[in-house]
N, C-alpha and C positions, 0 to 999 in steps of 0.2 A: 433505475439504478440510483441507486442514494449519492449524496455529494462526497461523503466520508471515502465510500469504495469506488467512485470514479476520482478520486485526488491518487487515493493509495496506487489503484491501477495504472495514472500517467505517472506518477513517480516512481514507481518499479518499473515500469519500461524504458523510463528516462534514463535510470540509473544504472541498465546492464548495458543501455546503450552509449553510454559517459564510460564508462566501465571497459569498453574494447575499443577505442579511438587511442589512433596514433597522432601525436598533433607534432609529433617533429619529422620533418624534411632529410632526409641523405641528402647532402649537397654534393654533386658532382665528384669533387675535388675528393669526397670522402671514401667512393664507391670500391674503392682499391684497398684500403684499411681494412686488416684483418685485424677479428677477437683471436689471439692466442693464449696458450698456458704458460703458464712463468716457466716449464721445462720447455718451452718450444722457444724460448730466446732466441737461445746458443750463441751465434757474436752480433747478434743486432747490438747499438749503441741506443743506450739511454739518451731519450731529448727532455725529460722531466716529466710531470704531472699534471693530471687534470684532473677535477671534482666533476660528474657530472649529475646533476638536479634535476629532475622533472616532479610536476604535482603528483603524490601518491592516492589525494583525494580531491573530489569535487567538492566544494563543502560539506558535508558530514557523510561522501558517499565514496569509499573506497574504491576508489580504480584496481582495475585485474594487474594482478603482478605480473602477469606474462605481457603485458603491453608497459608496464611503467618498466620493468626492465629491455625490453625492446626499445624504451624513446632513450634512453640512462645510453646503451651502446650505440644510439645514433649521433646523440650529443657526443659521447667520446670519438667517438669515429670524425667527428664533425672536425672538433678541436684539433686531432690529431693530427688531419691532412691541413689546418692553420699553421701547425708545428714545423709541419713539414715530416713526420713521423707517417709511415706504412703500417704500423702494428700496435696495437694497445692489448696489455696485460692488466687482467684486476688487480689491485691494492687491497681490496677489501670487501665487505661484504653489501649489497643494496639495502640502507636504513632508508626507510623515510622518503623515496624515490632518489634518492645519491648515495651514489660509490666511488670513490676513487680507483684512479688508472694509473698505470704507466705508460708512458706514449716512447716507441722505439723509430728507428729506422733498422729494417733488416735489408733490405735492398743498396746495397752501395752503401755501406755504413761510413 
């Protein structure tokens, strides 16, 4: 096998394997934060906002959106139990591995 097509072949293996890795933690505190819909409020109290960021690419190799949106609601989740907030609602749309949230308390508002 030539060096061209043994480069090509560990770098597409590399890259679907970068490609589905989750590299953020649920922290304990966060396990309890629910993703809800802005109609699932109802009288939760707003506690403010979060940006949440994760890498969307490895250097030139685009991560699967189904794992960069799964780190995006771990990190919010994260923040949210920092907050002290039980529930986050999206703000916006996932660019670029970030979206914004709203971080609530529905439990004992």
């Amino acid at each position: 096998m030539n060096t061209i097509v043994k480069f090509t072949t560990v770098a597409l293996l590399s890259a679907s394997l970068l490609s589905a890795c989750a590299w953020v933690d649920l922290k304990p505190q966060a396990e309890k934060v629910r993703i809800l819909a802005a109609q699932e409020i109802g009288r939760c109290r707003e506690l403010g906002r979060v940006s949440a960021v994760t890498a969307a690419k490895v250097g030139f190799i685009a991560r699967g959106k189904d794992t960069v949106q799964e780190e995006v609601y771990r990190l919010a989740r994260n923040n949210a139990a920092e907050m002290g907030g039980d529930s986050i609602v999206s703000a916006g749309p996932l660019i670029d591995g970030e979206q914004p949230f709203k971080v609530y308390r529905c439990i004992n508002p």
